[in-house]
N, C-alpha and C positions, 0 to 999 in steps of 0.2 A: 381729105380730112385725116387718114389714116398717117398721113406723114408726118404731123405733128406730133402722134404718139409713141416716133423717135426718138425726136428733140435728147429726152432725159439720159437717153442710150447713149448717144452719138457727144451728148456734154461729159459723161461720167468717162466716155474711154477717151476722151481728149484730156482730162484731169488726168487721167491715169496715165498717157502715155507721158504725161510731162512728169510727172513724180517719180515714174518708173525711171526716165531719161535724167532725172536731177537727182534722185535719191541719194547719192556720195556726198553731194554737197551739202544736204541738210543740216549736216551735223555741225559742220561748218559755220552755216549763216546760221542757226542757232545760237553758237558759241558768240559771233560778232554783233549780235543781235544783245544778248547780254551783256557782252561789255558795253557798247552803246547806251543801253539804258541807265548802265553803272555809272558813265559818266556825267550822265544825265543826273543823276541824282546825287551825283557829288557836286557837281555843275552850283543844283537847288542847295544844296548842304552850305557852300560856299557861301553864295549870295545871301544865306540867312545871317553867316557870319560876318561878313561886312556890314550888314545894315544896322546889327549887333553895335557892333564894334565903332562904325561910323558913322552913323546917325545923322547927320547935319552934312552930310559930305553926298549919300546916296538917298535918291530920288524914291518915296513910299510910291512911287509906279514899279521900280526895278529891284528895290531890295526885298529878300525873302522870298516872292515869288515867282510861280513858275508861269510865264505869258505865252501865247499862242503863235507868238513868231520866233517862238523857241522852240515848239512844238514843233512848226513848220522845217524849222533847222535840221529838228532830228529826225522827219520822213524824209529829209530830203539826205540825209548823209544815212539811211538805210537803206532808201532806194538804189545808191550807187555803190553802198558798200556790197547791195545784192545783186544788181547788174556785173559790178569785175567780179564774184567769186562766181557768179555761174557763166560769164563769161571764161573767165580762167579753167574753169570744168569743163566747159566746152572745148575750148581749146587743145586741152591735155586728153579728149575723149578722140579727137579726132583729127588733130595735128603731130604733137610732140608725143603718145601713146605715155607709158605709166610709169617711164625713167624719168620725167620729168613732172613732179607734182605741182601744176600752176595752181590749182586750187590754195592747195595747202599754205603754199606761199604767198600769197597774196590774202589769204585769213588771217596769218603769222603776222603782214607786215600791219592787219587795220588793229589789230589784237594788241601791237606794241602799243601803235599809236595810242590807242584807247586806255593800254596800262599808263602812257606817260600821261596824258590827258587826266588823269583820274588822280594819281600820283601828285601832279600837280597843283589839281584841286584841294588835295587835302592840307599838301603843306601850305596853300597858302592861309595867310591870317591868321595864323594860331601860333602860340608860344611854347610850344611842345620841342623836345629835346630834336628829335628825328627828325621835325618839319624844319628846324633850324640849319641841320647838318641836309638835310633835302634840297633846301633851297642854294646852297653851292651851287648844284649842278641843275637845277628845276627851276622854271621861269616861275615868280610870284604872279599869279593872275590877277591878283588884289589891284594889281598899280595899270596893267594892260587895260582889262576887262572893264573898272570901273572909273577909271582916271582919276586916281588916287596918290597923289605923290606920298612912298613912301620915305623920302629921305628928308 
């Protein structure tokens, strides 16, 4: 019976040793944890604007709100966004040593994504000067996203 009264001991320093062992990277998945959620709610920002805007073209299932296999989307692109950067930490802990920042790199590359992702979001559907000269080089998501011919 006395071995039981481990258990909390033996859980708190396996926490610890992993926090201790991941601690560089938090900062990290923090950071890409935030962008993630940014695009998320630009994502939500978007679709209110389409359904705004087009009404008779997108489905009161998809416009405006936010649904649960969207939810799903974004544990599942945080999940992997947090497997490569502490895989990448790992790596750079005990392969490549500290010339080589895989971490960093690989938070840099989900951080563009996530700026272009978000970027994207905003220009689309609006008649705003910016989101005009954006969309040159930015894919409208209005026409992808919701099958929306804009021309």
């Amino acid at each position: 019976m006395e071995s039981y009264t481990n258990l909390p001991r033996w859980g708190a320093a396996i926490i610890g040793a992993l926090l201790g062992a991941l601690e560089p990277a938090i900062p990290l998945l923090l950071l890409c944890t935030a962008a993630i959620l940014a695009d998320c709610l630009t994502a939500w920002s978007l679709s209110r604007r389409v359904a705004r805007r087009y009404p008779p073209r997108v489905s009161p299932r998809r416009g405006g709100r936010f649904l649960s296999s969207h939810f799903g989307r974004v544990i599942t692109t945080l999940t992997k966004t947090y497997a490569l950067i502490i895989f990448a930490h790992l790596l750079t802990v005990h392969v490549t040593g500290p010339t080589v920042p895989l971490a960093k790199i690989a938070a840099g590359a989900v951080l563009f994504w996530q700026i272009l992702s978000i970027l994207e979001n905003e220009s689309s559907c609006t008649n705003s000067r910016w989101a005009r000269v954006a969309r040159r080089i930015l894919i409208d998501k209005t026409e992808r996203h919701f099958s929306i011919d804009l021309s």
